[in-house]
C-alpha positions as CSV (number, residue, x, y, z in Angstrom):
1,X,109.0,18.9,273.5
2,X,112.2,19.9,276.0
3,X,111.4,23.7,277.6
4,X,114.0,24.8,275.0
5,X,112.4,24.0,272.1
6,X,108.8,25.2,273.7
7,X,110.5,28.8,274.3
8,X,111.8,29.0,270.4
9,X,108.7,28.1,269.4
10,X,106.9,31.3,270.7
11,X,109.6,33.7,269.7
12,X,109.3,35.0,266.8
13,X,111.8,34.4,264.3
14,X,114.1,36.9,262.4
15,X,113.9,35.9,258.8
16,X,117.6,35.0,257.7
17,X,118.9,37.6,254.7
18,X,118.4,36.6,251.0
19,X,120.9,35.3,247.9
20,X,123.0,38.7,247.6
21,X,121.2,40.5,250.1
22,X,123.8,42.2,252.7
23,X,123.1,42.3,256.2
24,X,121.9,45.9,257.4
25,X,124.6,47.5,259.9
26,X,124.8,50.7,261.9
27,X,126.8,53.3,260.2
28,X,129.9,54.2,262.1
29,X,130.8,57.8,263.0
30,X,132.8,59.0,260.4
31,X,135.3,61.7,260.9
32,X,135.0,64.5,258.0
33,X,139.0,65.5,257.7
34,X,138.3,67.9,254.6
35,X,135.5,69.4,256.7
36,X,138.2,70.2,260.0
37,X,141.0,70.8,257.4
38,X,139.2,73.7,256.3
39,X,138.5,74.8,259.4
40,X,141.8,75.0,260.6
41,X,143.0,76.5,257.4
42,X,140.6,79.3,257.8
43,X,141.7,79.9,261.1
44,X,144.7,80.3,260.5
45,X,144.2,82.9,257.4
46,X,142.6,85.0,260.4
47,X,145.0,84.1,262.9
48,X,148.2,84.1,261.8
49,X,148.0,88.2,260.4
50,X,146.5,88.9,264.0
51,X,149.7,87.0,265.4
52,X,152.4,88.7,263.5
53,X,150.7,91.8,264.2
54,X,151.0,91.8,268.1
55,X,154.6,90.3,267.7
56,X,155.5,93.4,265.4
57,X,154.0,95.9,268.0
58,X,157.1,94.5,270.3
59,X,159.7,95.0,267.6
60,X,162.5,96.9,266.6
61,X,162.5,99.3,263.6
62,X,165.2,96.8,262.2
63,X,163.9,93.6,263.2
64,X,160.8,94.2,261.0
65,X,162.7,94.4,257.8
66,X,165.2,91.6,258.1
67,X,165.3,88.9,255.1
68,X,164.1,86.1,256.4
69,X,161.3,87.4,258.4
70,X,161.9,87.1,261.8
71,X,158.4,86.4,263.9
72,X,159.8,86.7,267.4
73,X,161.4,90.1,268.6
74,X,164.8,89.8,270.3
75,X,163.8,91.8,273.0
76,X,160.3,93.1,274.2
77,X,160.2,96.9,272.9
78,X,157.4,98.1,275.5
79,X,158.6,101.5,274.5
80,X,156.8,101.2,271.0
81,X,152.9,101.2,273.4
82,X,154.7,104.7,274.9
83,X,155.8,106.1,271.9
84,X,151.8,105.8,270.5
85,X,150.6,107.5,273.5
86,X,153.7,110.4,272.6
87,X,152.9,110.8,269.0
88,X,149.6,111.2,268.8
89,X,146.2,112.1,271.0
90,X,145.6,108.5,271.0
91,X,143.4,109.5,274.6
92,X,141.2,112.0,272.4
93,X,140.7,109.5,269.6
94,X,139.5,106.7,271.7
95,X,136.9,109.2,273.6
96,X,135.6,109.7,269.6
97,X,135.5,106.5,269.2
98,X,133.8,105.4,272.5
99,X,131.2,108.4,272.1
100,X,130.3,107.5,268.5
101,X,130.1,103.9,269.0
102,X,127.6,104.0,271.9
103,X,125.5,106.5,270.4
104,X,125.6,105.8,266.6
105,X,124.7,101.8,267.8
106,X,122.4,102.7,270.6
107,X,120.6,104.8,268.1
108,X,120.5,101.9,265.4
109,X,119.3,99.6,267.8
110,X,116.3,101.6,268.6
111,X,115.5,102.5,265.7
112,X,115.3,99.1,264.4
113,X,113.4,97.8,266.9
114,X,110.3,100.1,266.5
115,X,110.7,100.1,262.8
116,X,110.3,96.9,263.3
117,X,107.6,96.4,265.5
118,X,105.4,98.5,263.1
119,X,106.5,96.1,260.0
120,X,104.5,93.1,262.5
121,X,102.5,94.7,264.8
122,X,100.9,97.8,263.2
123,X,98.4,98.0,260.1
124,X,99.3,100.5,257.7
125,X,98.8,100.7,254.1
126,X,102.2,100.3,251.7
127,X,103.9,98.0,255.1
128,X,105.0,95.8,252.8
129,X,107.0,98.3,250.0
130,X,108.3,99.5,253.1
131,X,109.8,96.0,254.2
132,X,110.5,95.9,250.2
133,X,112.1,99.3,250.4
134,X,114.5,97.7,253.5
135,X,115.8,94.6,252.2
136,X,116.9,96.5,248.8
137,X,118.2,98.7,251.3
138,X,120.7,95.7,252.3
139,X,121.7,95.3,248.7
140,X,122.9,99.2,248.4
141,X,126.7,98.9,248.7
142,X,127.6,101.7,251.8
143,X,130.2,103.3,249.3
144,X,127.5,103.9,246.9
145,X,125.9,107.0,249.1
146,X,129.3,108.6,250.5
147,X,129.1,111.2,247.9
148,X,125.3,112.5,248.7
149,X,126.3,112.3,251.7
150,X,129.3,113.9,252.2
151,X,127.2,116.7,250.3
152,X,124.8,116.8,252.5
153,X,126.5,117.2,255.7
154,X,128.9,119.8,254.6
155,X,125.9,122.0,253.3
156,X,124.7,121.6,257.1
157,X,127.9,122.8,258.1
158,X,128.6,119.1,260.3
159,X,131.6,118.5,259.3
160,X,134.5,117.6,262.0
161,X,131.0,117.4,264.7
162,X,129.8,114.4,266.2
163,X,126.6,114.2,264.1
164,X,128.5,114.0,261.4
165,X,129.7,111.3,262.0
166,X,126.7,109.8,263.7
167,X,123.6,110.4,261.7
168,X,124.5,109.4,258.2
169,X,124.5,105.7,259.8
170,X,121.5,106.0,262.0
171,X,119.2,103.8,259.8
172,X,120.5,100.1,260.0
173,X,118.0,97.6,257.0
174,X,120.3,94.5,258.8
175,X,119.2,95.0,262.4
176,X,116.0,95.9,261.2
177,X,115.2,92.9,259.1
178,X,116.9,90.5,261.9
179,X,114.3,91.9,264.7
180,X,111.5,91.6,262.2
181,X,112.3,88.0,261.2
182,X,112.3,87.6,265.3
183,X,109.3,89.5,266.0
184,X,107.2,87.3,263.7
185,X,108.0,84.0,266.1
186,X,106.6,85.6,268.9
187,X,103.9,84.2,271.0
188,X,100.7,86.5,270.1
189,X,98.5,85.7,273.1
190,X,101.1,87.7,275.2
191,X,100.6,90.8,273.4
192,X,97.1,90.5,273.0
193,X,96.9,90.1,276.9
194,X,99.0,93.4,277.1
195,X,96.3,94.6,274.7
196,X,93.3,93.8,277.1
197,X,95.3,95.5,279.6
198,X,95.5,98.6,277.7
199,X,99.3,98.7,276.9
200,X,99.9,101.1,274.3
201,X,102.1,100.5,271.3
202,X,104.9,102.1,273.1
203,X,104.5,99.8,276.6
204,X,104.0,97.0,274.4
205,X,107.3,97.4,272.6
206,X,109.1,98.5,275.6
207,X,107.7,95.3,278.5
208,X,106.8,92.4,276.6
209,X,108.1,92.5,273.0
210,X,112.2,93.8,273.9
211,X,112.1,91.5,277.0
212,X,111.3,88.5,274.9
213,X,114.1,89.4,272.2
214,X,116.7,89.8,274.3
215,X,118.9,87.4,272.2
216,X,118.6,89.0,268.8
217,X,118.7,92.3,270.6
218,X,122.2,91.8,271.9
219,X,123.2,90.5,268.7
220,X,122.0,93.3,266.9
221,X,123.5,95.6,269.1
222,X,126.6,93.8,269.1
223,X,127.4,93.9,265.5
224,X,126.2,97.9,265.4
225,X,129.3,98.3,268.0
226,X,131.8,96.2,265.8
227,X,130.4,98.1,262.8
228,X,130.9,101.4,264.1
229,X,133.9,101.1,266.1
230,X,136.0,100.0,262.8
231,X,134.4,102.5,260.7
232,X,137.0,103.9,258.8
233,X,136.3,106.0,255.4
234,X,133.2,108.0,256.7
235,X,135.5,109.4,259.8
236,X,138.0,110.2,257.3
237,X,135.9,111.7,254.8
238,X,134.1,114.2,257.4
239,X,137.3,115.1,260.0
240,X,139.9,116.6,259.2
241,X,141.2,117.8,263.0
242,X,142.8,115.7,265.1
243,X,140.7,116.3,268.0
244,X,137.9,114.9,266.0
245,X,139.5,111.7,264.8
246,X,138.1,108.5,266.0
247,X,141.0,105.5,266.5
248,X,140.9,104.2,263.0
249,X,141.8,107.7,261.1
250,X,144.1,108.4,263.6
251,X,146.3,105.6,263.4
252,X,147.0,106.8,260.4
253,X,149.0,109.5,261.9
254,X,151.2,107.6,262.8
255,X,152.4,106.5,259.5
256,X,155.5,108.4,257.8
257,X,156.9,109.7,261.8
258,X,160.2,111.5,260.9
259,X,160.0,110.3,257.1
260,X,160.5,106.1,257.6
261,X,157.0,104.2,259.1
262,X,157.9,102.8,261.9
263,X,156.0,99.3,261.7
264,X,156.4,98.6,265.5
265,X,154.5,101.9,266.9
266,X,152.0,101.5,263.6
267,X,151.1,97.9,265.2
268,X,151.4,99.0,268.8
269,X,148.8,101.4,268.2
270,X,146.7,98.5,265.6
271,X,146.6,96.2,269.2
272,X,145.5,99.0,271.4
273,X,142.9,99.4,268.8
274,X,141.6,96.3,267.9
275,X,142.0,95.0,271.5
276,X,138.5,96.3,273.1
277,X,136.4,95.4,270.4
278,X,138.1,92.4,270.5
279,X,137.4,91.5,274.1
280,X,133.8,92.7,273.5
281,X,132.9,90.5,270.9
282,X,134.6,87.2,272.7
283,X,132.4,88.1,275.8
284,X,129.1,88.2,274.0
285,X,129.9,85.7,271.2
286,X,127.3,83.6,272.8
287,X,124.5,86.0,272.5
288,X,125.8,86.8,268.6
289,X,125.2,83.1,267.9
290,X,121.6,82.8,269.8
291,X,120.0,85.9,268.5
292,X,120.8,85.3,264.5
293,X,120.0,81.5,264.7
294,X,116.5,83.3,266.8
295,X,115.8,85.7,264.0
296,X,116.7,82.8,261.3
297,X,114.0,80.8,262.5
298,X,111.3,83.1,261.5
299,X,109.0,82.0,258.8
């Protein structure tokens, strides 16, 4: 026997495929064009308003009704930014808006968290109506309570005042069923060491339990921020003075300026709005992404 056939001898053999049986191959990487098609189509349903928007804000009165549209302007009108800035208290309106957004979502944050931590962490009789009692809370359309509300806060006399505004939208079901759901995946032996060390609810909630959420945390405190800085029908419900209005209700005054809307200060005045939330949002979209896929792996 020759050293060849003494070495096939001891290998094992791969049986050869049957009558009609196909030979098993790898399957290649197939690229899913209807899957990136509507992607991109959905992009551009968000993009393309957003584009024609900060084109506009550099327009001419006339160039914004010519037939054909025309997307580029002729000439950059940086004079329609200025004339926002001339028309209206646009400086007072974005201190409103700053001043409600930090406090109303600070405020919603906090809340949530230490509602909560007592959903997880605390023993109470009826905790679970209460988390009942929130998630039907996230099914109540927000329109649904502008009515008793609106009564309520002018019979406390808040109307045109920051906590009218604020308060109404202290109490936020979303962020907290997200911090609950993220609460429940946390490691228990590190709060029952606090425990042993005789950390109080409060120190618990505050040095173990917020440190190790940080992800759904900033998410939760980054949609509160988006939420409240594009509020819209509450502000205009509750102020009627300019020196109360927050951005959104006073763009609106610059609609109708000596009797024609002019579209290029409207959208001038649109970008300066949108532009800080925007920048926000693209700065922590990271942390937006972490702490709801943290919060959805709860079981």
């Amino acid at each position: 026997m020759s050293l060849d056939e003494k070495t096939t001898a001891g290998a094992p053999r791969v049986p050869a495929p049957r009558a009609g049986q196909q030979e098993l191959r790898v399957p290649k990487r197939r690229v899913d064009v209807l899957g990136y098609a509507g992607l991109v189509v959905a992009a551009l349903i968000m993009v393309v308003p957003m584009l024609w928007m900060v084109l506009a804000s550099f327009k001419q009165r006339d160039e914004i009704y010519t037939i054909p549209s025309q997307w580029l302007p002729g000439a950059l009108q940086w004079q329609n930014y200025a004339d926002v800035f001339a028309t209206v208290p646009f400086g007072h309106f974005l201190l409103n808006s700053v001043l409600t957004t930090v406090l109303g979502a600070g405020f919603k944050v906090v809340l949530g968290l230490m509602c909560a931590y007592a959903l997880v962490f605390v023993e109470f009789p009826g905790k679970r109506i209460v988390f009942l009692v929130v998630l039907a809370a996230l099914m109540v359309p927000p329109q649904v309570t502008l009515i008793p509300n609106y009564t309520l806060i002018a019979q406390m006399g808040w109307l045109n005042t920051y906590q009218g505004i604020i308060v109404p939208g202290l109490a936020s079901s979303l962020g907290t069923f997200l911090f609950r759901q993220h609460f429940q995946t946390l490691p228990v032996s590190v709060l029952e060491a606090a425990t042993l060390d005789g950390a109080g609810h409060w120190r618990r909630l505050w040095q173990f339990v917020v440190p190790l959420s940080a992800p759904t945390v900033s998410a939760v405190a980054l949609v509160s921020v988006v939420s409240e800085w594009n509020q819209y029908l509450w502000p205009l419900l509750v102020t009627d003075r300019a020196g109360m209005m927050t951005l959104p209700v006073g763009l609106t005054m610059l609609q109708n300026n000596d009797g024609i809307t002019n579209w290029g200060v409207l959208m001038a005045g649109t970008v300066l709005v949108m532009l800080p939330i925007l920048l926000v949002f693209l700065f922590f979209q990271r942390r937006l992404v972490a702490g709801l896929a943290a919060g959805a792996l709860a079981n």
